[in-house]
N, C-alpha and C positions, 0 to 999 in steps of 0.2 A: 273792788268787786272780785268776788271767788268766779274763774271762768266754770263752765258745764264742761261735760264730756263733747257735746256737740260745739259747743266755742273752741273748743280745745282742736277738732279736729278743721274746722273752719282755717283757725287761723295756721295747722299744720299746711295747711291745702296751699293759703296765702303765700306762706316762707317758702315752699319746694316751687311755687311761681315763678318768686322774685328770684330765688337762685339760679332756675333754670335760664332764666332772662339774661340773669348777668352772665351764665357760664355762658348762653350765646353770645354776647358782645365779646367776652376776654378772647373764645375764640376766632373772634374776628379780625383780631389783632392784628398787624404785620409789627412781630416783637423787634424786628430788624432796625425799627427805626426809632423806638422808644427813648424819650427824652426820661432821662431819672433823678430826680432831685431828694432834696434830704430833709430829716426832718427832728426836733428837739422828742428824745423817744427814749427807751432802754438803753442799756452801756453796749448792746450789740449791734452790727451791722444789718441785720435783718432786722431790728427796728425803727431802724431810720431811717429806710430807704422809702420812696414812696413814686408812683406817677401816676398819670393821668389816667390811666385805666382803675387803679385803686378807685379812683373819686368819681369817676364816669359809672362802674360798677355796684359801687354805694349809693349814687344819686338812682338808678334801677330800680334798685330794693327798695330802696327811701316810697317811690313813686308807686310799689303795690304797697307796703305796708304801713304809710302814714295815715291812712285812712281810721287803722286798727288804734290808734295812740288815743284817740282822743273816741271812740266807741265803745272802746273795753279800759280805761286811763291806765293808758302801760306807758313805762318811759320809756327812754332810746339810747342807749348806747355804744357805737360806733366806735372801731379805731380811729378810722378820718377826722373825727368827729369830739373824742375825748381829749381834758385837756387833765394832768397829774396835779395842776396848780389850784382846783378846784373842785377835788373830789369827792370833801365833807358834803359839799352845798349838792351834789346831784339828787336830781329828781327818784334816782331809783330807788334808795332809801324809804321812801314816803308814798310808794307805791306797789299795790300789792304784786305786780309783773313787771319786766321789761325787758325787751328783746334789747340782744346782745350778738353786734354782728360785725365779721370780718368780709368785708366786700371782694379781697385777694388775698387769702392766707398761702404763704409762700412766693413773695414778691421777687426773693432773690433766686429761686432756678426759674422764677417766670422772665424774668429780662434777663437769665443765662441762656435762654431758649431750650430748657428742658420743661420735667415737668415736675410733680411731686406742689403743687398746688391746688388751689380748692376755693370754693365760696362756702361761708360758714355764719348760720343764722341758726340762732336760741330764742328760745324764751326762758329766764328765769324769775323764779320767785323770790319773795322779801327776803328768804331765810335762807337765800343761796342755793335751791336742787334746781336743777336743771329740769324742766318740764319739756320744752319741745326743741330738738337738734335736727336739723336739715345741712348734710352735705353733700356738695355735687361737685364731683373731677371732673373739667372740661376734657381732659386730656383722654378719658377713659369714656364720656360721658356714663357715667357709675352715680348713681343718685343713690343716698343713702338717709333714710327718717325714722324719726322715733318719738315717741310720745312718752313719757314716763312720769306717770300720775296715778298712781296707785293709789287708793282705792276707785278710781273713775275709771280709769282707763290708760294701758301699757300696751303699746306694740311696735314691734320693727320692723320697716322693711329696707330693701335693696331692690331699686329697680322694679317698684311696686309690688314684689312678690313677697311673702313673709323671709325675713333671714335665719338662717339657721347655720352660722360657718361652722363647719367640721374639719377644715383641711389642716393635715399635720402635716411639718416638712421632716425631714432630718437634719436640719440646721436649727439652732435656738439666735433668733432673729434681736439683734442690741438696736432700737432704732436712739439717733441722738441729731441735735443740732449741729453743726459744722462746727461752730465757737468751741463744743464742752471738748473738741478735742486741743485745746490749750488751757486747759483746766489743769492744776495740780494733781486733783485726784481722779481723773479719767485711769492714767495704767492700773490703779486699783480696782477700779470697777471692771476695766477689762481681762483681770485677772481674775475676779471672783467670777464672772460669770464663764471664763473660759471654763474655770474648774468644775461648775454646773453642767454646763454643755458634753464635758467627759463623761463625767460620772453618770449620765441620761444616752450616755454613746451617741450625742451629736457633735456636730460642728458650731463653732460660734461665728454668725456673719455678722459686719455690723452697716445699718443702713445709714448714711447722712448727707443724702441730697433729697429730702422734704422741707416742706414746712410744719410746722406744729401739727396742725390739722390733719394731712398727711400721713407724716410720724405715727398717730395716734388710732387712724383706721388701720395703718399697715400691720400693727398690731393685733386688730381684731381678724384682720385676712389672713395673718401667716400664723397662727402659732406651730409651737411656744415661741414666744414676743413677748421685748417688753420696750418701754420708751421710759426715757431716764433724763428728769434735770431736776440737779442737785441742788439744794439750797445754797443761796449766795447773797451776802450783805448789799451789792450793785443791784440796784435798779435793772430789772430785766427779767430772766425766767419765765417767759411769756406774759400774756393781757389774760382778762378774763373772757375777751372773743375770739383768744385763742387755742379755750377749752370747751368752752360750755358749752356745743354743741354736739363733739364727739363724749363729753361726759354725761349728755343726757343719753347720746346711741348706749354706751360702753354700761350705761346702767340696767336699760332696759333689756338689753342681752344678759344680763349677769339675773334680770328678775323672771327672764324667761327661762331660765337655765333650772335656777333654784326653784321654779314653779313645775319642774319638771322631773323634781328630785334627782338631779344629776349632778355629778361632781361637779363646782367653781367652778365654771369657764373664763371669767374675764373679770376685772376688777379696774379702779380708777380711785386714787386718792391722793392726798399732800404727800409727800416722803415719809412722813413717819406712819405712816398708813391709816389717817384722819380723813374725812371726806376735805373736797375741796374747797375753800372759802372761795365760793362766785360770783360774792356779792361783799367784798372787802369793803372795810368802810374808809381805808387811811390810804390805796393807793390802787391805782387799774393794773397791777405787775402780783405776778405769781412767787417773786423771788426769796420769799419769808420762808416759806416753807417749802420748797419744791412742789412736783408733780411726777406721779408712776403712773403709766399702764402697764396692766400684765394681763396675758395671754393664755392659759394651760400654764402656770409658771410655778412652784412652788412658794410657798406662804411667804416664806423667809428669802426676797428675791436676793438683797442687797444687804450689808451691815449698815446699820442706821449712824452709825459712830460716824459716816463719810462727813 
């Protein structure tokens, strides 16, 4: 079934719930004590890592929006919850919606006891766009939604109020995973973009203690930003719960930008500058083709040759 505008805003209302819910429990935490176990995931350490708060925070979310699976027949997919060895047979193929949800995106500065973490709940459709992104930083409590559904209905907000980020720093902000920096081609990038940052009379900072999710707003809060993982033959490169919800924000800004005849402001696509496959049929991992955000950033962020 095609949701309405008002389904549509219904079940936004649902996901900012469940997440606020969970961000109450993570916050409840005593991380001091956190038992961490592991788990069969991507070739990275922040895939494999998992605890008891990941799956106490998905069972949250589960408990408002399981209601929605079988009212509007959307499927479910979960990191907790997803398995790689079974991903032809998923439900979500065969259905016209289904939510797409990270219960703790950024596990590993969450049991370092920092923060750069997030609860991350989507809605996507059959054909991969991302219709509804709900994210909430405990740490910040910073709630951030978006609906992007055009022609029904598109809007963003933060913290209930409409968004509109304006802030320019004098710094061109690299956000990246902690791994990419044992990457071969990492000093290349960080040399291309240092040359960027001169020639614009910035400074280049590079941020990498987030998570995906993180990463990915930090981007839309600082520019010029961008966030960078390179395509790589390893299993890994993030899940599809750990875009599709800042890819529905990151669009809706970019449609509220362009609906306002103003220059770009934000953009989100695979590495070669293709939208992003969020509904992959052959594996829950990003790593075929990469992922960019950019910021205020020029067209031409990167050499695509990396």
């Amino acid at each position: 079934m095609k949701l309405s505008a008002c389904q549509l805003e219904n079940l936004l209302q649902l996901a900012t719930d469940a997440a606020l819910k969970a961000g109450d429990f993570i916050n409840s935490v005593d991380r001091s004590s956190l038992q961490v176990q592991s788990k069969q995931a991507g070739s990275s350490l922040s895939a494999q890592v998992v605890t008891q708060v990941d799956l106490d925070s998905q069972a949250i979310i589960l408990a408002i929006l399981e209601p929605t699976i079988a009212q509007y027949d959307i499927a479910l997919l979960t990191e907790e919850n997803a398995n790689e060895e079974d991903v032809a047979t998923h439900a979500r193929f065969h259905k016209d919606y289904f939510w797409c949800i990270d219960p703790l995106d950024g596990t590993l500065p969450f049991i370092e006891g920092g923060d750069g973490f997030a609860v991350s709940i989507a809605l996507v459709d059959m054909t991969g766009k991302p219709i509804i992104g709900v994210v909430y930083n405990p740490s910040t409590n910073d709630l951030y939604q978006a609906i992007n559904a055009l022609p029904l209905l598109s809007n963003i907000l933060k913290n209930g109020l409409p968004w509109q980020p304006e802030k320019h720093n004098l710094v061109l902000s690299l956000y990246i995973d902690r791994s990419f920096q044992q990457d071969s081609r990492y000093p290349a990038v960080l040399e291309q973009l240092t040359t960027q940052a001169t020639q614009q009379g910035l400074k280049l900072q590079v941020i990498k203690n987030c998570g995906a999710v993180m990463n990915a707003i930090g981007v839309l809060e600082n520019p010029p930003a961008c966030y960078v993982k390179l395509p790589k033959p390893q299993l890994g490169g993030g899940s599809l719960w750990d875009f599709s919800a800042t890819a529905a924000i990151t669009q809706a800004l970019s449609t509220q930008y362009s609906a306002s005849s103003l220059e770009e402001f934000c953009a989100v696509s695979d590495y070669h500058g293709a939208p992003l496959d969020l509904n992959r049929s052959d594996s829950n991992y990003m790593n075929h083709k990469g992922v960019l955000y950019s910021c205020r950033m020029s067209d031409r962020i990167l050499s695509k040759e990396m």
